[in-house]
C-alpha positions as a printed Julia matrix, in Angstrom:
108×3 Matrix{Float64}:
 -69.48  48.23    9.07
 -66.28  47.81    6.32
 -66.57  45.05    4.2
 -63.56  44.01    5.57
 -64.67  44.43    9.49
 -67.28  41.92    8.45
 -64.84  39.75    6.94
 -63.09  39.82   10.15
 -65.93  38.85   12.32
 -66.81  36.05   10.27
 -63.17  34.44   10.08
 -62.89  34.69   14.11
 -66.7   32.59   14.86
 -65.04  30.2    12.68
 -61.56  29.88   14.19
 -63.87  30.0    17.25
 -66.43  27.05   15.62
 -63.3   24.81   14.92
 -61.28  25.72   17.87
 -64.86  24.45   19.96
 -65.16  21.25   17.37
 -61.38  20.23   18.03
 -61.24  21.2    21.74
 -58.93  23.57   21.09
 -57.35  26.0    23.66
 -54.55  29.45   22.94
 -52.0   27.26   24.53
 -52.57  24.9    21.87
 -51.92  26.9    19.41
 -49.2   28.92   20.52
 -47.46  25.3    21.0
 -48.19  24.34   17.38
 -46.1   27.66   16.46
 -49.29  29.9    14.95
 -47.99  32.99   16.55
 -45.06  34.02   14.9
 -43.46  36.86   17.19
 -46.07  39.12   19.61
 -49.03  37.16   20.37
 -52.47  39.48   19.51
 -53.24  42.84   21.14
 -49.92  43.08   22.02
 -47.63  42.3    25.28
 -48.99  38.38   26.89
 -49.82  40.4    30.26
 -52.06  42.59   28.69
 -53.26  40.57   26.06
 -57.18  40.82   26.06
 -58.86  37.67   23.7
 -62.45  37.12   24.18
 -62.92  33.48   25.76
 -59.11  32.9    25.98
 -57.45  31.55   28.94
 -54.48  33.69   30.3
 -51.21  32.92   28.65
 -47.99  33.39   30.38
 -45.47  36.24   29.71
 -42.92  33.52   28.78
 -45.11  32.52   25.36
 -44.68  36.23   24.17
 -41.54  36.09   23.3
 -40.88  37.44   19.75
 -39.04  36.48   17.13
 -36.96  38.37   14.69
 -39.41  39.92   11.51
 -38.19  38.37    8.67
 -37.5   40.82    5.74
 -40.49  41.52    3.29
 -40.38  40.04   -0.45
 -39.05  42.21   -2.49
 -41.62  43.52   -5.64
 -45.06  42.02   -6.29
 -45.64  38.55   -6.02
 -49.31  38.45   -7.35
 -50.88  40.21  -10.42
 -53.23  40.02  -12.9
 -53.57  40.87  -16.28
 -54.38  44.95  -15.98
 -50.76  45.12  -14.15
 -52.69  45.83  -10.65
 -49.8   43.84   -8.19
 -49.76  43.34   -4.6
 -46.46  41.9    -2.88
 -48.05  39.84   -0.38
 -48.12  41.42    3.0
 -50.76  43.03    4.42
 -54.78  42.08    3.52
 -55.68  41.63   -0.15
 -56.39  44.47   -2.17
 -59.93  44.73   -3.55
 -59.24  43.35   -6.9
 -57.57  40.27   -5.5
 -60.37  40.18   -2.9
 -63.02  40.28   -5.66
 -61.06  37.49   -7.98
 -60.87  35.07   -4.88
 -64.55  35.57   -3.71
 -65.55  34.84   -7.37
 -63.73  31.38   -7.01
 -60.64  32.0    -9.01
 -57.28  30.47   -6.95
 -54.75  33.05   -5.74
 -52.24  30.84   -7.05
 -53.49  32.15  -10.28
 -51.75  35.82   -9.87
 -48.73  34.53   -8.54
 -45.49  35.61  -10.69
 -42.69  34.57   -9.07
């Protein structure tokens, strides 16, 4: 399994550990606004999450992408950048495992 497949798995039992602490349901998060535009695995009707209750096709609704940054927005001191989208790239990855902030890299 990838590194970050692993990664992955870990971040979702603990979404799932705090959603559980908190009482937490999909509803109340899609109310709180942490879905910005399609909700996961696509289209609400089809939407498959493990343990989730069925949302409504109304919730789906997407919103507009905003535009991406434009050049890098992190970087570090061998010129390696990333702009911010996307998962971190393996040096960036590395630095943050090893304790170091992200704010760190950040150039603009």
């Amino acid at each position: 399994m990838p590194e970050s497949d692993s990664a992955k798995l870990a971040a979702i039992a603990w979404i799932r550990e705090q959603m559980d602490n908190y009482a937490l349901t999909l509803d109340d998060l899609i109310a709180a606004g942490c879905f910005d535009g399609e909700l996961p695995h696509g289209d609400a009707e089809g939407a498959e999450i493990p343990g989730a209750p069925d949302v409504p096709a109304v919730m789906a609704a997407t919103v507009a992408p905003q535009p991406p940054k434009k050049g890098p927005v992190y970087r570090n001191a061998l010129g390696q950048s990333w702009d911010g989208i996307g998962e971190y790239p393996d040096w960036l990855q590395r630095a943050v495992n090893a304790g170091q902030s992200i704010d760190f890299y950040r150039v603009d």
